[in-house]
C-alpha positions in Angstrom: -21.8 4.7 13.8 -20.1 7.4 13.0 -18.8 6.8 9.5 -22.7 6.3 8.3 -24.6 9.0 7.4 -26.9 10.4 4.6 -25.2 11.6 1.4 -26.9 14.3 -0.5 -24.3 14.8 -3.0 -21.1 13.6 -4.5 -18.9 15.0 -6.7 -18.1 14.0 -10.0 -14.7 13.7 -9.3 -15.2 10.3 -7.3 -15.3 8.5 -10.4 -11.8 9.6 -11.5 -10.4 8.8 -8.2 -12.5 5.3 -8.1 -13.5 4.2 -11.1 -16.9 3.9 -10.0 -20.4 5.9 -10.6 -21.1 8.4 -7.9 -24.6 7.0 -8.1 -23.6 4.3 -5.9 -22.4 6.8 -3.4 -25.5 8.6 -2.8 -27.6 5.3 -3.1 -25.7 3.2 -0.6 -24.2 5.6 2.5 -22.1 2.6 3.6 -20.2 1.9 0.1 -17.3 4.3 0.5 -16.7 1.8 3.6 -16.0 -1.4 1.4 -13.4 1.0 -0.5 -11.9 1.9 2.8 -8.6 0.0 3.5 -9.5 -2.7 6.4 -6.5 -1.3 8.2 -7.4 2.7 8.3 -11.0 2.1 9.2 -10.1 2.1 13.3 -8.3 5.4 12.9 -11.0 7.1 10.3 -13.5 6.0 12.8 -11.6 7.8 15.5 -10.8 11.4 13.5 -14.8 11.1 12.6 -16.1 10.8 15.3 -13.9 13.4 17.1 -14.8 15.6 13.9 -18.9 15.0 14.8 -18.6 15.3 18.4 -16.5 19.0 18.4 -18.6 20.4 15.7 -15.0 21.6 13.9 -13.1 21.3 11.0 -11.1 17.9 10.9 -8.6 16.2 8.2 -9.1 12.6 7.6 -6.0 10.5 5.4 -7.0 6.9 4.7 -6.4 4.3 1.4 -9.7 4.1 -0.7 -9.6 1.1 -3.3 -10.4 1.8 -6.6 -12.1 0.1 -9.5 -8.8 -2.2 -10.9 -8.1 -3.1 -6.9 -5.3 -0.7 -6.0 -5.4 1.6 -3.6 -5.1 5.4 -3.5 -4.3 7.3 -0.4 -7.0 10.2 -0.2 -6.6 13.5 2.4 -10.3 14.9 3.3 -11.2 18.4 4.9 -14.4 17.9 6.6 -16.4 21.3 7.4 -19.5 21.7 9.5 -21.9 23.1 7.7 -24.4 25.6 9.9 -28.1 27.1 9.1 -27.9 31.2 9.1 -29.2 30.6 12.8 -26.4 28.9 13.5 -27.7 25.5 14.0 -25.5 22.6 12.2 -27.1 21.2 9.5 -24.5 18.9 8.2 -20.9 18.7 7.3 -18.8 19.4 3.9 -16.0 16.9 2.8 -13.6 18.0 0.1 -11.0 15.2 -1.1 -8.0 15.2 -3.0 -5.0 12.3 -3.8 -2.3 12.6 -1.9 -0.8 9.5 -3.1 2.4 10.9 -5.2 3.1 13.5 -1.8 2.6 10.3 0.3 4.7 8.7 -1.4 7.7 10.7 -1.9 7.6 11.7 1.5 7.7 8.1 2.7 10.8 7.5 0.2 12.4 10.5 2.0 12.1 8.8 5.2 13.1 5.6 3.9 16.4 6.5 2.3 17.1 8.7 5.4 16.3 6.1 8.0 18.4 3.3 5.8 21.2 5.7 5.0 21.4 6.1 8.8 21.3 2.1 9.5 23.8 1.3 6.7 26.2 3.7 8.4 26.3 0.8 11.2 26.2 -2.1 9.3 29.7 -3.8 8.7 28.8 -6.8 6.6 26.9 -8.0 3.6 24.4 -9.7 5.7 23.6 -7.0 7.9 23.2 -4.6 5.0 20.6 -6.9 3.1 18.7 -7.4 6.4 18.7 -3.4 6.9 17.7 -3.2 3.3 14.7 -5.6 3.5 13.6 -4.0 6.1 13.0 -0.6 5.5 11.5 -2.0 2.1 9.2 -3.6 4.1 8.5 -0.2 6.1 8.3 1.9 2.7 5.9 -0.8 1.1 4.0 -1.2 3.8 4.5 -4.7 2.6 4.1 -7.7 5.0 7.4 -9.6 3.1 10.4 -9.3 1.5 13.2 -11.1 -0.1 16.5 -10.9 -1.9 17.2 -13.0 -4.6 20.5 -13.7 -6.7 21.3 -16.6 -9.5 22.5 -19.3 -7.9 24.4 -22.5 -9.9 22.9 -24.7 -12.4 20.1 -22.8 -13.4 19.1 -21.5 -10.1 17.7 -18.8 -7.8 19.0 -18.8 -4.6 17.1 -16.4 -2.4 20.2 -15.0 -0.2 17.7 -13.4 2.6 14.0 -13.4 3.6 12.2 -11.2 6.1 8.9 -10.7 7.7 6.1 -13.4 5.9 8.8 -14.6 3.4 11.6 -15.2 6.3 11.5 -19.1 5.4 12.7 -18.0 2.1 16.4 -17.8 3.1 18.7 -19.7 2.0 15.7 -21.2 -0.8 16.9 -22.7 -3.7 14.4 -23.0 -7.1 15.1 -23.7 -10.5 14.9 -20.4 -12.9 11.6 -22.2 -14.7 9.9 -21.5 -10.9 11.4 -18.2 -10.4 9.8 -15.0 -11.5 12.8 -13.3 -9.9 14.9 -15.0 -13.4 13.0 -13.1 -15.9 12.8 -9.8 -14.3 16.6 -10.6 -13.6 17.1 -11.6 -17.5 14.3 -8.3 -18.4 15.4 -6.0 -16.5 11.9 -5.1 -16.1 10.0 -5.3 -13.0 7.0 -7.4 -12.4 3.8 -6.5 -10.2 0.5 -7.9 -9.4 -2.2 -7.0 -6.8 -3.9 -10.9 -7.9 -1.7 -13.6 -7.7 -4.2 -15.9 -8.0 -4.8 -14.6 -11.8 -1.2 -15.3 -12.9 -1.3 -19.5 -12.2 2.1 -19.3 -13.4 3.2 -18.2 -10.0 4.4 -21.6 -7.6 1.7 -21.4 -4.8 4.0 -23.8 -3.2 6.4 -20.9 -2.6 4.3 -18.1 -2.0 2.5 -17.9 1.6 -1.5 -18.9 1.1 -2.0 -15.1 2.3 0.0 -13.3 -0.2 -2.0 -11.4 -2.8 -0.5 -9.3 -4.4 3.9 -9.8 -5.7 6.4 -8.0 -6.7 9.5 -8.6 -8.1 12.1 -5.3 -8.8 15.7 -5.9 -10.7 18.3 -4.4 -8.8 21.6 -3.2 -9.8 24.7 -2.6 -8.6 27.7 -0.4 -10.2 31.7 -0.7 -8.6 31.2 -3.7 -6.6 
């Protein structure tokens, strides 16, 4: 398996990118792999092994959870390390958080790719599906939906896509909603554990949704 190995030493640093004592690193080879993000491990797999095979310098990008269950995107350099005879004696990873560059580089994209996709949209409809979409592409998030107050003290949820498409056309009362403070707040509202806030309907959310959010949105001139 080519993502388990003997650790001889771990930096500090792993603590401020976790949360958790590098002790646990060095004891346990195979713990960085339940930080791993289920998704990346095919493709980390892949880069490592290709790394261990060629016997060269390889970069590695993958999601590591940390301590308070987000996740952090982390860039590694991997370097072979060789004995003055030449022999390889082991290899040399050096990390760093790349999440902020990740991020504004995938807002880049977004903006450009919805800018684009706007440009051929002609009605209200087609510009909230185009929206949602590309929110779900920038999120990386498996729904979306848009929301608006609807009469009588209700949300109406005006479009739904991906795990929330049943959600179009939904009408709740604003007691239900989350969407109804952050619309009333202004502030936005997130949670990677749903299933600490009770306060949020489980008979609206999907069984498989675990972590929400819900972002105001505002418009100026229309």
């Amino acid at each position: 398996d080519p993502l388990r190995g003997r650790l001889t030493y771990v930096s500090p640093q792993v603590e401020v990118l976790t949360g958790c004592a590098r002790d646990l690193f060095v004891r346990d080879p195979s713990y960085w792999l339940e930080l791993v993000h289920p998704s990346d491990l095919p493709t980390l797999a892949i880069a490592t092994r290709d790394i261990l095979a060629g016997h060269v310098m390889g970069v590695r990008e993958y999601r590591l959870r940390a301590k308070d269950g987000s996740y952090r995107w982390v860039e590694d350099r991997i370097l072979p390390l060789r004995s003055e005879a030449g022999a390889l004696v082991g290899f040399q990873g050096v990390a760093r958080d790349v999440t902020d560059l990740r991020w504004q580089q995938q807002q880049l994209q977004t903006l450009t790719a919805l800018g684009a996709a706007l440009r051929e949209t002609q009605s209200r409809s087609e510009v909230l599906t185009t929206l949602l979409d590309e929110l779900l592409t920038l999120f990386q998030a498996n729904g979306a939906a848009f929301a608006v107050r609807g009469q009588e003290n209700s949300i109406v949820f005006d479009r739904g896509r991906g795990l929330l498409e049943s959600w179009t056309d939904r009408r709740v009362s604003e007691g239900e909603a989350v969407s109804a403070d952050v619309m009333t707040s202004g502030v936005p509202f997130v949670t990677n554990a749903v299933e600490e806030h009770p306060w949020l309907s489980r008979r609206n959310l999907p069984p498989e949704v675990r972590g929400y959010a819900s972002i105001p949105m505002q418009t100026h001139g229309l």
